[in-house]
C-alpha positions, 0 to 999 in steps of 0.5 A: 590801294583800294578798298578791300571786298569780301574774298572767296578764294575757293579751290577745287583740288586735283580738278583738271581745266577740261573736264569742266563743261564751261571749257568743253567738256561733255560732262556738265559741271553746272554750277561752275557753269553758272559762276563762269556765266556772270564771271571772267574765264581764263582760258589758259591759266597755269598752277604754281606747281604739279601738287599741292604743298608748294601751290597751296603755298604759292596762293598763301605767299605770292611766291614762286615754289623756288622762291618758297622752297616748301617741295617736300612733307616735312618740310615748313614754310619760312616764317620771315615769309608773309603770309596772305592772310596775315597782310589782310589782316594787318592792312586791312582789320580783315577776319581771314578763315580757311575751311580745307580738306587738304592737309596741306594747309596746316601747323605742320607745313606753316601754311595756316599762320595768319588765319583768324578761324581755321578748320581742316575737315576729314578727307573725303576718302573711302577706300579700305586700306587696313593696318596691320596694328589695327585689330578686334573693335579698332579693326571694325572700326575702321571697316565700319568708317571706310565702307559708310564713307565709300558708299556716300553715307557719311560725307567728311569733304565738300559737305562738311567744308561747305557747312563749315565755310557757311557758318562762318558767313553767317557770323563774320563781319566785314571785310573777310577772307576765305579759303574753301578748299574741297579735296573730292576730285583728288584720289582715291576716287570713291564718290559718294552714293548717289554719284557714283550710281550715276557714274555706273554703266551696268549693274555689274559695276554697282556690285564690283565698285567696292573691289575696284575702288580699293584696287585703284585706291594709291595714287602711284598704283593706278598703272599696275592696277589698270595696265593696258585696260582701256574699259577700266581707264574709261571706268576710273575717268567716270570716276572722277568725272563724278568726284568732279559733280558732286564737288560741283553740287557743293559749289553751288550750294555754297554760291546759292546761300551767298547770293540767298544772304545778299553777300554774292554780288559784292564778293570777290570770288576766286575758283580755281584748281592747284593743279589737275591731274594725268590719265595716262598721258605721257605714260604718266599718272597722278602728279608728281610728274609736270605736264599740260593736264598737271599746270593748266588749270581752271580759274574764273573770277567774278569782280564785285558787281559782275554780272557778264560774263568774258572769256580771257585768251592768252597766258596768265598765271594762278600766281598773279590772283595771289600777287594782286591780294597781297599788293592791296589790289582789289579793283578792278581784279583782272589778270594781265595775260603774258606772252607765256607762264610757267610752271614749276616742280622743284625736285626732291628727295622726301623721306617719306617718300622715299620708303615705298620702293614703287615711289623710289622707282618712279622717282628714278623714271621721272626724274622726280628728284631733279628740278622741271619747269615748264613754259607755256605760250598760247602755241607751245609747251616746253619741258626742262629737266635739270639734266639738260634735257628738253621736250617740246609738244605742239600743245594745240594739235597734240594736247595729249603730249604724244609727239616730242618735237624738240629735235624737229623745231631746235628754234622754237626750243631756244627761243622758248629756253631764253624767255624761261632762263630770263624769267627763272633769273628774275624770279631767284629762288631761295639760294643755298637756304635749306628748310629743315625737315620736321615731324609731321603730327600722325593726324596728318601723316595718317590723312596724307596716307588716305590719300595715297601720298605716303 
């Protein structure tokens, strides 16, 4: 066990590993750009799961999501499962703290126990989506909050995690750990002013946004809204493109004020995604689905005292960054790349969920109540579903998972099925143990509204 450094796991939600320039991109992330200049990039890293609950959880435990079981809202982590904050703290005397915009990492989900200091920060949402029971002040209200948030003139996200992460280096003694998790790059997207200028082609854009924002402003509605448009797909990918900037710009505010307080180059720093997010790809959208732009995500890590930069080939798991902090091992943080990873969606059946019938609908399509894993290896990509079937893509000529060659290549699909029933074996899962579900606070439940879950 070595001596524990200053730990910064930050984690920029919903972010898709290639739209980020530092893996060829042709849109600049910079400032990501200049962590991975003097850090190790992995080039195929792969997210415990395709949204957040069960990833976010995997970080905090080390644990597979069926091994953890959380797959639905309303359901809460074990509490005999250890948490990542809690071992630092014990084993280490470490000050542990999370500053997130995401709701789930929160009482609700028993995602925040261990953590010393914790802030959730209003969701970075600027979509007008009205209540029926909201009316006279409480309606303009809310018109008032939603449209200043929307045209980047009130800013509860990165802005306000970062400050919040900041005041906390200023204060904390050593060791530490925290947990930065912006929200932006997640939808609905409504970047903030000066970005989503930017992200305009035409002058017709800047008076059109607001409606085009509210009209893509639920994750599960992005299909009906754009259908077969392919201006408007490239409209909503600016979008996010830009959501994706200005997270980049708070990045780098956040790593300049480390490196301005001389904390930077003795802290071990994290960045990665939970996941990324689909585009249309394989008829699909958002990420409650499993695909390559849903499990391969962003990781780079900067070891105390790095200064140059690698890249790192080959398979390696999110999850293992999570497994070396909990076993106590801090230097030297290099993951192992594998001969493959793996990525899991443990089904479910939510009933919050359940009550939108485009949501019930999707389930059926997707097969959204049936457990899907997927094995990636450095060439190929596997699909399982519960019912049996397979779906094999040849992921370096067909990255967009257009082609399903599980009929053309039956023996790359045994193969690859006998090295995931091997490694599901040996991981376990939670067995017949059921979670209960519980009540979600209405602060929560509203924030997951915002986003388009519920």
């Amino acid at each position: 066990m070595s001596k524990q450094p200053n730990i910064l796991w930050l984690v920029s939600d919903a972010t898709r590993f290639d739209h980020l320039s530092c893996y060829g991109y042709n849109r600049r992330t910079p400032h990501i750009d200049a962590l991975a200049a003097s850090a190790t990039l992995y080039e195929t890293a792969l997210a415990p799961s395709s949204w957040s609950l069960p990833s976010y959880t995997s970080f905090l435990t080390g644990l597979y999501p069926s091994q953890h079981g959380l797959n639905a809202i309303g359901l809460k982590l074990d509490e005999n499962i250890p948490t990542l904050p809690e071992r630092l703290e014990r084993d280490h005397a470490c000050i542990t703290a999370c500053f997130t915009a995401n709701p789930y990492i929160s009482d609700d989900f028993g995602t925040r126990r261990g953590f010393s200091e914790y802030q959730l920060m209003g969701t970075p949402v600027g979509v007008l989506r009205l209540e029926g029971k909201l009316t006279g002040r409480r309606k303009l209200s809310y018109y008032f909050r939603r449209i200043t948030q929307y045209l980047g003139l009130r800013d509860q996200g990165a802005a306000a995690v970062v400050q919040r992460a900041c005041d906390f280096f200023r204060t904390a003694s050593s060791p530490w750990f925290a947990k930065v998790v912006l929200l932006d790059a997640h939808g609905p997207y409504a970047p903030p002013l000066r970005w989503w200028l930017r992200s305009c082609k035409n002058p017709g854009e800047v008076f059109s946004h607001l409606a085009f924002a509210k009209r893509t402003g639920n994750l599960y509605r992005f299909r009906e809204a754009l259908g077969d448009d392919p201006q408007a797909w490239e409209r909503l990918i600016r979008l996010y493109d830009a959501e994706i900037a200005y997270a980049d710009y708070r990045i780098g505010q956040l790593l300049n004020w480390l490196k301005r307080r001389g904390l930077y180059d003795d802290t071990l720093i994290i960045f990665c995604a939970d996941h990324g997010e689909t585009m249309g790809e394989r008829g699909r959208i958002e990420h409650s689905c499993l695909g390559n732009t849903l499990a391969q995500v962003p990781l780079i890590i900067k070891e105390p005292g790095q200064t140059a930069g690698r890249r790192v080939g080959g398979v390696v798991e999110v999850i293992q960054a999570a497994q070396k902090l909990m076993a106590g091992e801090f230097a030297p943080f290099q993951l192992e790349p594998a001969e493959f990873g793996i990525c899991q969606y443990v089904g479910k059946s939510d009933p919050l969920w359940e009550r939108d019938p485009l949501r019930r609908g999707l389930y059926e399509q997707w097969k959204l109540r049936d457990d899907i894993t997927l094995l990636r290896t450095p060439e190929w990509e596997l699909i399982t579903y519960e019912d049996g079937t397979r779906e094999l893509y040849d992921i370096i000529r067909d990255p967009r998972e257009t082609t399903d060659l599980a009929l053309q290549e039956p023996e790359v699909v045994n193969r690859l099925q006998y090295l995931l029933d091997a490694r599901l074996e040996e991981i376990g899962g939670n067995g017949d143990e059921e979670l209960e579900y519980a009540e979600v606070s209405p602060e929560v439940e509203q924030r997951l509204q915002d986003l388009g879950y519920i």
